[in-house]
C-alpha positions as a Markdown table, in Angstrom:
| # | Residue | x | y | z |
|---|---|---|---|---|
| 1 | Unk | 174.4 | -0.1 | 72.8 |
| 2 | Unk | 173.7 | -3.9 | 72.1 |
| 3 | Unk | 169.9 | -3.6 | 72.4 |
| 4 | Unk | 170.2 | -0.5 | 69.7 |
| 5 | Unk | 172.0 | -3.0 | 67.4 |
| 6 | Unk | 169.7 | -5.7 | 68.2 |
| 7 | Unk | 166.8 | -3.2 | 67.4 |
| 8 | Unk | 168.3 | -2.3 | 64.3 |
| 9 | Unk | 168.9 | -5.9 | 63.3 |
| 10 | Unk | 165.6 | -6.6 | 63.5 |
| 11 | Unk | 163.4 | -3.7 | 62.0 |
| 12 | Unk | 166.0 | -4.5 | 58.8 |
| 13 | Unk | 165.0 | -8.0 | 59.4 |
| 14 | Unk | 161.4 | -7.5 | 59.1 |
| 15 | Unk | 161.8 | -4.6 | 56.0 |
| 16 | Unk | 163.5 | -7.0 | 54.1 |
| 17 | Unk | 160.7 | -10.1 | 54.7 |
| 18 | Unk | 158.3 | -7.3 | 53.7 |
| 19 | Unk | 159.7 | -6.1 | 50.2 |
| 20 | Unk | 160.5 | -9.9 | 49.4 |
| 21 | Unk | 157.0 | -10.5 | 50.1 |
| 22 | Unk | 156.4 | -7.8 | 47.4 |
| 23 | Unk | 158.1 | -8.6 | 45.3 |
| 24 | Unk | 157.5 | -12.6 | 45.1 |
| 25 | Unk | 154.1 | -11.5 | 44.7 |
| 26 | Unk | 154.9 | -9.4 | 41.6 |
| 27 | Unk | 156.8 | -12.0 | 40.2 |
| 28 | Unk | 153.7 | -14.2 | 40.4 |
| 29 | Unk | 151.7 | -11.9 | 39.1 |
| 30 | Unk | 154.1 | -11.5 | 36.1 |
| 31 | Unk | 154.4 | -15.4 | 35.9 |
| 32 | Unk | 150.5 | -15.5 | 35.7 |
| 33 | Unk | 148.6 | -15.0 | 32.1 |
| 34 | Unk | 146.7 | -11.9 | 32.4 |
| 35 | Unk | 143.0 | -13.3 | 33.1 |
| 36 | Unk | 140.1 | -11.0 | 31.1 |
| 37 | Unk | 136.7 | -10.4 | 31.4 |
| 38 | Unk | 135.5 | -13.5 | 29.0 |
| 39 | Unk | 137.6 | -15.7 | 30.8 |
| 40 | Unk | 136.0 | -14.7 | 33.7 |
| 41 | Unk | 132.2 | -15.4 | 32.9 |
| 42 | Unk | 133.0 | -18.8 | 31.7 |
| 43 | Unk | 133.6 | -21.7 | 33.7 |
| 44 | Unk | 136.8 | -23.4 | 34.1 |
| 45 | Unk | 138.2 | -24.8 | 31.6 |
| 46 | Unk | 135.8 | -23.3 | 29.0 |
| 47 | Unk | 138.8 | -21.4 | 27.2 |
| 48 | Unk | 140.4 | -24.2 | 26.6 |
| 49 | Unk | 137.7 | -26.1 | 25.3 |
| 50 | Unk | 136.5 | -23.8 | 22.9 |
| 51 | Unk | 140.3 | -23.0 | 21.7 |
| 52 | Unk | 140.2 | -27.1 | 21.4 |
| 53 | Unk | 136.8 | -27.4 | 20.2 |
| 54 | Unk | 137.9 | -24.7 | 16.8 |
| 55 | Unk | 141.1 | -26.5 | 16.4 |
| 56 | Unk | 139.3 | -29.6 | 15.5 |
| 57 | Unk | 136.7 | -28.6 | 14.0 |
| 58 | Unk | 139.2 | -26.5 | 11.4 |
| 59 | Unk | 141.3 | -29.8 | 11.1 |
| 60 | Unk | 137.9 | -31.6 | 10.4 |
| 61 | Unk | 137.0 | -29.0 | 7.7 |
| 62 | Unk | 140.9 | -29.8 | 6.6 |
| 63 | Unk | 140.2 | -33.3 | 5.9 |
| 64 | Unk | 136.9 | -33.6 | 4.5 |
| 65 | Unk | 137.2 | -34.8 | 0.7 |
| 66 | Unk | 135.7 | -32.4 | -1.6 |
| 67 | Unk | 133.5 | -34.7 | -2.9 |
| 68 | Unk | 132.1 | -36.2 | 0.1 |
| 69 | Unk | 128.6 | -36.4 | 0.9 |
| 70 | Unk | 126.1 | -38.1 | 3.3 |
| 71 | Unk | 126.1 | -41.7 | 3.8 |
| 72 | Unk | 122.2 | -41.8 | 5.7 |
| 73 | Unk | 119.6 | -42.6 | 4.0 |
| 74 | Unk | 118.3 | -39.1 | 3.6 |
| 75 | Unk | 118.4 | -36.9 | 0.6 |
| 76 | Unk | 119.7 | -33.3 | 0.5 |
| 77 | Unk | 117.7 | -31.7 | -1.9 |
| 78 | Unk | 119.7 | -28.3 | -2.3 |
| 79 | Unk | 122.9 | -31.1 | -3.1 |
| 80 | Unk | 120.3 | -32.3 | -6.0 |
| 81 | Unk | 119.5 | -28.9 | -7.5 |
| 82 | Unk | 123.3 | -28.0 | -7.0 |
| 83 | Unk | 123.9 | -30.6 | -9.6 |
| 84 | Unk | 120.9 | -30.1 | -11.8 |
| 85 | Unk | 122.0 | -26.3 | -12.3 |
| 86 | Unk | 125.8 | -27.1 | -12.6 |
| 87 | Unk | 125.4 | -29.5 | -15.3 |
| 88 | Unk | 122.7 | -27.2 | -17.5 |
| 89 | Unk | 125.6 | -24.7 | -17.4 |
| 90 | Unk | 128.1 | -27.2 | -17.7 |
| 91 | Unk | 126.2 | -28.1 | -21.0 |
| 92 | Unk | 125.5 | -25.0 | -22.3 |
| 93 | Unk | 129.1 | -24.1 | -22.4 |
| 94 | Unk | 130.6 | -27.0 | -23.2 |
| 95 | Unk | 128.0 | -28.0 | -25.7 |
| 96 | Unk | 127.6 | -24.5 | -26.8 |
| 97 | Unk | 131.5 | -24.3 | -27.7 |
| 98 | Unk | 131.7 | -27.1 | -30.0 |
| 99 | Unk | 128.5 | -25.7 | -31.9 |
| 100 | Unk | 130.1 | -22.7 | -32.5 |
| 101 | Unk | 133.3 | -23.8 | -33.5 |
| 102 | Unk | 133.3 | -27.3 | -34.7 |
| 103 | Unk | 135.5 | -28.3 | -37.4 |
| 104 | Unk | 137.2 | -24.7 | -37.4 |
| 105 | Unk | 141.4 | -24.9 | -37.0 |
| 106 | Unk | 142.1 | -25.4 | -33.4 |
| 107 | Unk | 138.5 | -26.3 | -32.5 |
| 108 | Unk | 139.7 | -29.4 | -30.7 |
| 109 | Unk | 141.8 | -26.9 | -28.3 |
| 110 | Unk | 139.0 | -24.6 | -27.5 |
| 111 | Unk | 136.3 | -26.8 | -26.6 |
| 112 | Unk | 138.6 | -29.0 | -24.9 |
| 113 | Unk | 139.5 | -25.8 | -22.8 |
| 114 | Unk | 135.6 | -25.0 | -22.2 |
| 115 | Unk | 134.7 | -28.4 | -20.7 |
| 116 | Unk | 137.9 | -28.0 | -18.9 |
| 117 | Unk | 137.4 | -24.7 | -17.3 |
| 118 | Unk | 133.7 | -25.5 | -17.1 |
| 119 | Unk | 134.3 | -28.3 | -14.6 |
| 120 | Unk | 136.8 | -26.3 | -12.6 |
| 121 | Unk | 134.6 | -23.8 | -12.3 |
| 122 | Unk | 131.5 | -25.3 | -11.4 |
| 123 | Unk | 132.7 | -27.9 | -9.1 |
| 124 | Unk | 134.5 | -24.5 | -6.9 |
| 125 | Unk | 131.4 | -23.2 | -6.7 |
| 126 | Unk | 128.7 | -26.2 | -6.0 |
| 127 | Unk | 131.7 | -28.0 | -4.4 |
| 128 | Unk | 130.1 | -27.3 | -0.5 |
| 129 | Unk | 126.4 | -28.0 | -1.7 |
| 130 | Unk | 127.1 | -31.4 | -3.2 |
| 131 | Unk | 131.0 | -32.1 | -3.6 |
| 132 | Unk | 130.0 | -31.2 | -7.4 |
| 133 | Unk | 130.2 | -33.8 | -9.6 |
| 134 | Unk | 128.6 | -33.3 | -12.7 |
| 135 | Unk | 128.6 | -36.4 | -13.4 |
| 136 | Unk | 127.1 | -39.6 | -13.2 |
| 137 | Unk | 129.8 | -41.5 | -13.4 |
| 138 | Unk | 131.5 | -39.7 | -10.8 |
| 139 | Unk | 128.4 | -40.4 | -8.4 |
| 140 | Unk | 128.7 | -44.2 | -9.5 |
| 141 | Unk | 132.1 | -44.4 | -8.4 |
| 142 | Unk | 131.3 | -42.6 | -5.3 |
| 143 | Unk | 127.9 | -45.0 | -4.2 |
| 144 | Unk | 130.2 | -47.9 | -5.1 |
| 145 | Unk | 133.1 | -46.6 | -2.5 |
| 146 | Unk | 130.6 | -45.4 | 0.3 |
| 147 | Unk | 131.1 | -41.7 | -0.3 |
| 148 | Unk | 127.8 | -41.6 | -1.1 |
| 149 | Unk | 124.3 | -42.9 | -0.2 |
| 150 | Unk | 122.5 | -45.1 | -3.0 |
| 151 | Unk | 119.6 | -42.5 | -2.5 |
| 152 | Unk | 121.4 | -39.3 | -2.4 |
| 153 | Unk | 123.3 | -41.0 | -5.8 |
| 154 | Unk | 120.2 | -41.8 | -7.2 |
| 155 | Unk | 118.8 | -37.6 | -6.6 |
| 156 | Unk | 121.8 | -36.8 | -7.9 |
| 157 | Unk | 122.0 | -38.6 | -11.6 |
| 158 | Unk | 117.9 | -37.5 | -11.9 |
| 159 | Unk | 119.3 | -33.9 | -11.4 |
| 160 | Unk | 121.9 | -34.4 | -13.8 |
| 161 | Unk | 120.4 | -36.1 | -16.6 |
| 162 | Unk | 117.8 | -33.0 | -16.0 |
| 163 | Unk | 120.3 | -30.8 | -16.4 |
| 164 | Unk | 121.9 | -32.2 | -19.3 |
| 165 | Unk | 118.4 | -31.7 | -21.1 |
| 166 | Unk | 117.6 | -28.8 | -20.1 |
| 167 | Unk | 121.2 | -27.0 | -20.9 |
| 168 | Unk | 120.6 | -28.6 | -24.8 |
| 169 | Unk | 117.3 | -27.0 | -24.7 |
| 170 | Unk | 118.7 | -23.5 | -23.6 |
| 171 | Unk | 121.2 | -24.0 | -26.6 |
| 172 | Unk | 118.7 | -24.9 | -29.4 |
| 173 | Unk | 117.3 | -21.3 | -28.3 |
| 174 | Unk | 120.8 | -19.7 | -28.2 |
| 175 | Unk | 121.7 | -21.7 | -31.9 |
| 176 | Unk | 119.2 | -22.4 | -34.9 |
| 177 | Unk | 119.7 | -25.7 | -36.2 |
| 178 | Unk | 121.4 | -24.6 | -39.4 |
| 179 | Unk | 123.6 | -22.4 | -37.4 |
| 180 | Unk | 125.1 | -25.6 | -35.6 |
| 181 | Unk | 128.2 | -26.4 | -36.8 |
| 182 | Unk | 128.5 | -30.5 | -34.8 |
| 183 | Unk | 125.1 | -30.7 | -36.6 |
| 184 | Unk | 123.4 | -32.0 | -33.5 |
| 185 | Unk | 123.6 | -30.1 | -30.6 |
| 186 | Unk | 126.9 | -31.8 | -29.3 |
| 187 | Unk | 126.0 | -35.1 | -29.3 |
| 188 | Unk | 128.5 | -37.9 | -29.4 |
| 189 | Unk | 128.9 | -40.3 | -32.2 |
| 190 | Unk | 131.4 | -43.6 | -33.0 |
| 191 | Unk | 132.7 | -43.9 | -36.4 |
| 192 | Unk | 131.5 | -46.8 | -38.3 |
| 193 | Unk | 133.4 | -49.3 | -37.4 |
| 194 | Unk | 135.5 | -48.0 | -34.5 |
| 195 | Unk | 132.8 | -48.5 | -32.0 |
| 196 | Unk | 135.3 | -50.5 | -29.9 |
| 197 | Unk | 137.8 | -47.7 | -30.2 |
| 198 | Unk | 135.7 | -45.6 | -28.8 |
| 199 | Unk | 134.7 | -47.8 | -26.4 |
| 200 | Unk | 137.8 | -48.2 | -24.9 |
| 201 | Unk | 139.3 | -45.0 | -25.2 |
| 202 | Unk | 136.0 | -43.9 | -22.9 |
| 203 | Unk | 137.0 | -45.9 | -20.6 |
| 204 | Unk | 140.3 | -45.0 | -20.3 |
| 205 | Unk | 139.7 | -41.3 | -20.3 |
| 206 | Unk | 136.7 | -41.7 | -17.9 |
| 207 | Unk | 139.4 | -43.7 | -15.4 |
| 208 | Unk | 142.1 | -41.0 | -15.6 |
| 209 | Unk | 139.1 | -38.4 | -14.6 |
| 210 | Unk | 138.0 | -40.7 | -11.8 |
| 211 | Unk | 141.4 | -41.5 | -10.3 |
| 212 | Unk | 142.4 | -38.1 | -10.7 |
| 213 | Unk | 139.2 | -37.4 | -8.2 |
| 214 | Unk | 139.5 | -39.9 | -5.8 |
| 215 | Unk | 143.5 | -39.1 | -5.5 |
| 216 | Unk | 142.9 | -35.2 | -5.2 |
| 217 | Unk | 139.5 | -34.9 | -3.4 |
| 218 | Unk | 138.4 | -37.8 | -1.3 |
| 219 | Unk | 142.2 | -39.4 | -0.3 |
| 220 | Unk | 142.9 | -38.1 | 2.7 |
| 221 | Unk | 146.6 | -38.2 | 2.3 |
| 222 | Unk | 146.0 | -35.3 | -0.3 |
| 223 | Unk | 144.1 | -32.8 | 2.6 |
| 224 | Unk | 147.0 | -30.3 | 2.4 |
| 225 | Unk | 146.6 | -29.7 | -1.4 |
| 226 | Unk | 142.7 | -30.3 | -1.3 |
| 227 | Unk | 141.8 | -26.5 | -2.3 |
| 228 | Unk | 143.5 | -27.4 | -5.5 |
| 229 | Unk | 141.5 | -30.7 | -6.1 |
| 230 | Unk | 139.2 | -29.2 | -8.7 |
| 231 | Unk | 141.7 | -27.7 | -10.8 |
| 232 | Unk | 143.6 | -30.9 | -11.3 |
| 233 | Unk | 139.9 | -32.5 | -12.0 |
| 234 | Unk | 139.6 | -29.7 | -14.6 |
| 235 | Unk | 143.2 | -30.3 | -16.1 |
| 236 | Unk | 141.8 | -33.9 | -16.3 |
| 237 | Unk | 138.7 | -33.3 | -18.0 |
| 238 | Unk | 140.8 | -31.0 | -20.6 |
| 239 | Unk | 143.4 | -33.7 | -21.6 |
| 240 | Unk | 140.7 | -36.7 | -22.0 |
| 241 | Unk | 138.7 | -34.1 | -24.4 |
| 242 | Unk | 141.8 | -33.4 | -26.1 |
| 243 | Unk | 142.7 | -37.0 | -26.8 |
| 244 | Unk | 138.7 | -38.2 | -27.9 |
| 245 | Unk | 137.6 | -35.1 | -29.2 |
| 246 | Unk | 138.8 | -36.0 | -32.8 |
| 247 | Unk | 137.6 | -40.0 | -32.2 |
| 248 | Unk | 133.9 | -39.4 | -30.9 |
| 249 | Unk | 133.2 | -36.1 | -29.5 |
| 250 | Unk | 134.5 | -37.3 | -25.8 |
| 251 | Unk | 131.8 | -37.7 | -23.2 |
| 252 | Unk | 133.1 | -39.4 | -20.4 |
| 253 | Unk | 129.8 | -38.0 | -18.7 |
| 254 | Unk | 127.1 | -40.6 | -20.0 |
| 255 | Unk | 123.9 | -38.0 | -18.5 |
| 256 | Unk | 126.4 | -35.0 | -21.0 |
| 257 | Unk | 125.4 | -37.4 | -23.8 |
| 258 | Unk | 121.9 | -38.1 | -23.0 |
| 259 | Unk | 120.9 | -35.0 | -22.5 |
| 260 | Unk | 121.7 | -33.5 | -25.9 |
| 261 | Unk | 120.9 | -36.8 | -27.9 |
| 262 | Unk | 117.1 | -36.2 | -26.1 |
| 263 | Unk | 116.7 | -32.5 | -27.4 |
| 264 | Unk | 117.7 | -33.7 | -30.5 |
| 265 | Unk | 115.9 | -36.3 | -31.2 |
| 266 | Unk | 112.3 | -34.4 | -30.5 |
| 267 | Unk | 113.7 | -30.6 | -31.8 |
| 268 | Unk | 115.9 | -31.1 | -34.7 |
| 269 | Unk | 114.9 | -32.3 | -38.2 |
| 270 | Unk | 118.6 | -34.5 | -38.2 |
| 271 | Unk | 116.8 | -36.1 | -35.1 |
| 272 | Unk | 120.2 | -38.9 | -35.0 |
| 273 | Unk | 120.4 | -42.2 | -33.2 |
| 274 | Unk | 120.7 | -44.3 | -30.1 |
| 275 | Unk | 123.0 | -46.8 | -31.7 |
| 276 | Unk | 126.4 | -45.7 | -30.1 |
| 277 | Unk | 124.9 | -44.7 | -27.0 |
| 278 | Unk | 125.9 | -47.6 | -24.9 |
| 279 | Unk | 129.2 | -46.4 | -26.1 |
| 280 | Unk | 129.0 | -43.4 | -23.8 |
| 281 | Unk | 127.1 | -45.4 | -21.0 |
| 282 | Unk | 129.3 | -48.6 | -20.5 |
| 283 | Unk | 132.6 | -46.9 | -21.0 |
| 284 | Unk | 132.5 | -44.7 | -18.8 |
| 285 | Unk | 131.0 | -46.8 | -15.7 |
| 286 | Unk | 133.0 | -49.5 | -16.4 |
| 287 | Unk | 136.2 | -46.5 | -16.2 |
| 288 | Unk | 134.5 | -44.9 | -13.0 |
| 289 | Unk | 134.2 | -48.9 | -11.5 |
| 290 | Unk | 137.9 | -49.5 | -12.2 |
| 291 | Unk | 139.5 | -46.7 | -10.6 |
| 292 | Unk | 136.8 | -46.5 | -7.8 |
| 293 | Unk | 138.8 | -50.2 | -7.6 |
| 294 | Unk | 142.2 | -49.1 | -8.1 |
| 295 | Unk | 141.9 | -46.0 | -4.8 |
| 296 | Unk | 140.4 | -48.9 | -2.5 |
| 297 | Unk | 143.2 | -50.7 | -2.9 |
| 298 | Unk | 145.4 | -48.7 | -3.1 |
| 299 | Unk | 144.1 | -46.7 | 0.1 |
């Protein structure tokens, strides 16, 4: 009788190692992450890495300013002839506004609104080709800061002050002469008299614009709301048309100026003058300088 209950002892003995054995090995096999094919044919490790590898590259794409370009010396063409055709249109439609409605009630408001939206507009969509700026002051303030080469700068305002020309070409197609209600294709103009007015108020408008850019698309405190960075650029163009619209025309854009003072010079009969343009030159470099200033120190 004892050996049967020893017998039995035991077998239960060994039944009960062999379903714990089971079952700690199911348990593993539960605790373990399911391991597939592609994990499989890579090496160790490689899952991880290129799990890693997106993450960063995603936060990299997070905090690049929208404006940022190259530092080497090379130039990116396609960034130059991004900005060549965003500022034809950008003159054509801005330009192009004010000739067709100059002088009408609520003029001021409209073209004010065209620039505006213009800006938005083409900076969203040359934004990843050359940061879109538009703007020579813009790409001052950004050679001066390191954002951007001296060479790629230099491609850039060519392409612009192209740009600028050829868009007032475009319009003297689109708008006969006598049909042109600013008279000369958009140009800018001082009062006599209130040169320095203007002077100053384009560098004050010019500023707000360039702070407004540096604060929104190259600070990278602002990554989080850097989708939106050329929408408050736009809101900033509107307001400093709004404000020198009525005193001279607003350009804040000195290649914007040159370009349509150009064209009319060698197309229209009113051919105008030069005498303001430093105006529109040192106003709004001197604006672009001082808030290029004010970000590095604040930064």
């Amino acid at each position: 009788m004892p050996s049967h209950i020893a017998a039995i002892v035991v077998f239960a003995a060994l039944a009960t190692a062999q379903s714990g054995t089971c079952q700690d090995a199911a348990c593993d096999a539960e605790e373990q992450p399911a391991i597939d094919t592609v994990t499989l044919l890579q090496a160790p490790g490689a899952a991880e890495g290129v799990i890693k590898a997106q993450g960063s590259a995603n936060d990299k794409m997070k905090s690049l300013p929208l404006l940022e370009t190259s530092s080497d010396s090379s130039i990116k063409v396609s960034a130059a002839f991004a900005e060549f055709v965003a500022m034809t249109l950008f003159v054509v439609i801005g330009c192009g506004s004010a000739m067709g409605s100059a002088n009408e009630a609520g003029w001021v408001l409209q073209v004010a609104l065209s620039f505006g939206l213009a800006i938005t507009a083409l900076a969203y969509s040359i934004g990843h080709y050359s940061g879109g700026q538009i703007n020579c002051a813009v790409t001052f303030a950004l050679v001066l800061t390191g954002q951007c080469s001296v060479l790629q700068g230099f491609a850039n305002f060519l392409a612009q002050l192209l740009g600028a020309t050829t868009g007032a070409l475009i319009l003297t197609a689109m708008c006969p002469e006598d049909k042109d209600k600013t008279g000369g294709l958009g140009t800018n103009s001082a009062p006599e008299g209130r040169r320095l007015n203007a002077f100053v108020g384009e560098v004050m408008m010019t500023f707000l614009l360039v702070f407004v850019i540096f604060e929104t698309a190259i600070n990278p405190e602002s990554k989080a709301n850097r989708e939106m960075a050329a929408l408050a650029i736009g809101f900033a163009v509107f307001l400093a048309h709004s404000v020198l619209i009525p005193l001279d025309g607003c350009s804040i854009n000195p290649t914007r100026s040159m370009g349509p003072a150009l064209v009319r010079r060698f197309c229209y009969k009113n051919g105008g003058s030069f005498e303001d343009m430093w105006v529109f030159w040192a106003g709004p470099l001197l604006g672009a300088a001082g808030a290029a200033a004010v970000n590095t120190w604040l930064m």
